[in-house]
N, C-alpha and C positions, 0 to 999 in steps of 0.2 A: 711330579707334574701336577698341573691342575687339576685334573679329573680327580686322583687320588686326593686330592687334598678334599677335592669336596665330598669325595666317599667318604673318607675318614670321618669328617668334621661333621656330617650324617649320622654314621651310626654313633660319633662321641656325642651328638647330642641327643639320641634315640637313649640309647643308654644312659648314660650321666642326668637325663631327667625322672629316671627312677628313683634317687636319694629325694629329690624335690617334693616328688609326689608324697613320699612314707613319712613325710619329717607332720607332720598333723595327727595320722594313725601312733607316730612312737611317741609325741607329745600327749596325747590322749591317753597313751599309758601308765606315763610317767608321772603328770600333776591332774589334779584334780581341775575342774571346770573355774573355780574363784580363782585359783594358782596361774593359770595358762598365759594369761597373755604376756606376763613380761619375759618368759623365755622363749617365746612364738616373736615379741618384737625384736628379742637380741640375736635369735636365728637371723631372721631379715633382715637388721643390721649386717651380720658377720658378712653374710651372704653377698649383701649389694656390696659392702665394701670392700670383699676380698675380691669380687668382679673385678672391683675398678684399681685394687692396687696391684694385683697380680699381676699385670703386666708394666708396672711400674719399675718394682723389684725384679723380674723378670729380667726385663731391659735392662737393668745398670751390671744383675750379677754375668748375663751375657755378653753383655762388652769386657767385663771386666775377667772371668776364670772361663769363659764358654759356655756354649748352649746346653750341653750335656750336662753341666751343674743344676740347672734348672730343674730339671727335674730328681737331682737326686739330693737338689736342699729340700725339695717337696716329701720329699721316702724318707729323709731322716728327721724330719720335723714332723713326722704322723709317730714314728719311733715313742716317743713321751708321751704323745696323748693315748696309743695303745695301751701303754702302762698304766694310765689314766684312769681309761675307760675300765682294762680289767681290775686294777683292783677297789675302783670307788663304785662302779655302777651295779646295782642289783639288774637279775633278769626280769623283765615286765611282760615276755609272753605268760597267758595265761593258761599254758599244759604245766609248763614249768614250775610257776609260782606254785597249783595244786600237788605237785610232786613235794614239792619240797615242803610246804603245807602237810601233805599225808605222814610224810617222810616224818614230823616235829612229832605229830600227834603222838603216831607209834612209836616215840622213842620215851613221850612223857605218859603214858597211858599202858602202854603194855602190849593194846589190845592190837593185832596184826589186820582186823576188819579197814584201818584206814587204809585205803587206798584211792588216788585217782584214775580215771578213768582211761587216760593213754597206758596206764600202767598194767589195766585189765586187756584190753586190747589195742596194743601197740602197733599203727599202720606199717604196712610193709614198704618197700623199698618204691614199687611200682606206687601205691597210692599215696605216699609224701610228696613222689613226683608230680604228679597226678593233680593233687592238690594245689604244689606250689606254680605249677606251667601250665596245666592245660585250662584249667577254672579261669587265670589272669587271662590268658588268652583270648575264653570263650566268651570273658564280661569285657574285654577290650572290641571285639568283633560282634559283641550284641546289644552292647549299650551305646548311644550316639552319645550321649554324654562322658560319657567316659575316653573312646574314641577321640573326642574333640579336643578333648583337656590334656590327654595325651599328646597327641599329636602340635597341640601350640606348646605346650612346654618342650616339647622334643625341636619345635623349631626354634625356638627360644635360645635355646640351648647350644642350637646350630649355628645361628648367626651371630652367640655370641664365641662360640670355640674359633668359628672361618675370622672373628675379627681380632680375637687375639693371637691365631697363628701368623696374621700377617703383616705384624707389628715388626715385626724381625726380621721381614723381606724390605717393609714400608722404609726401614730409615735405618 
């Protein structure tokens, strides 16, 4: 019914504007400041353009094998680029990079003194959560900026999922 569809299509774009927001922070980790903008422009490109054909391709392969295809040519076509991702991309958080960094030294050195610092005191279950939910939360509810930028990307997001769901009721 409607109602569900406008929940849904709420929290899919509550949620689903989280990869939006992070895609600036994982570029930032990946290239350098000279490096950045033509993988920041071909983001935006993919981006806008997978908006506007997705429900292009969408439409034909649902007329043609059903709607339930639709999403599992989307599940099997992440299939290769997961493969992709793990074995072409290095990790760019920066506990990890230090680990593995310590990890080189004391293998070409001897000396067992490298170490990084998650490794001397590794957080526990409660403060990774901690870190990762309650901090986002507490800069979402304390910052207006933040808040806001959220919040329009989240509607953004909303009325672009309620316009693509209704492509397939439309015609």
């Amino acid at each position: 019914n409607m109602a569900t569809i406008l929940v849904m299509r709420t929290l899919q774009g509550g949620f689903g504007s989280i990869g939006t927001i992070l895609v600036g922070g994982t570029f930032d980790d990946m290239f350098i400041p000279d490096h950045r903008a033509v993988p920041m422009a071909l983001f935006s490109h993919i981006a806008i353009f997978g908006t506007m054909a997705a429900p292009i391709y969408a439409g034909f392969s649902d007329q043609g094998i059903g709607w339930r295809w639709s999403e599992a040519i989307q599940g099997l076509s992440n299939i290769p680029l997961l493969v992709v991702v793990l074995l072409c991309f290095k990790e760019t958080r920066g506990g990890v990079f230090l680990q593995n960094r310590a990890k080189m030294l004391r293998k070409e050195t001897g000396d067992e003194r490298w170490v990084a610092q998650e490794q001397l005191q590794a957080p526990g279950i409660k403060e990774a959560l901690y870190n990762s939910s309650v901090k986002a939360i507490a800069m979402l509810l304390s910052e207006p900026v933040v808040f806001f930028f959220g919040m329009w990307i989240a509607f953004t997001w909303f009325i672009t999922f309620l316009f693509l769901s209704v492509i397939t009721i439309t015609f």
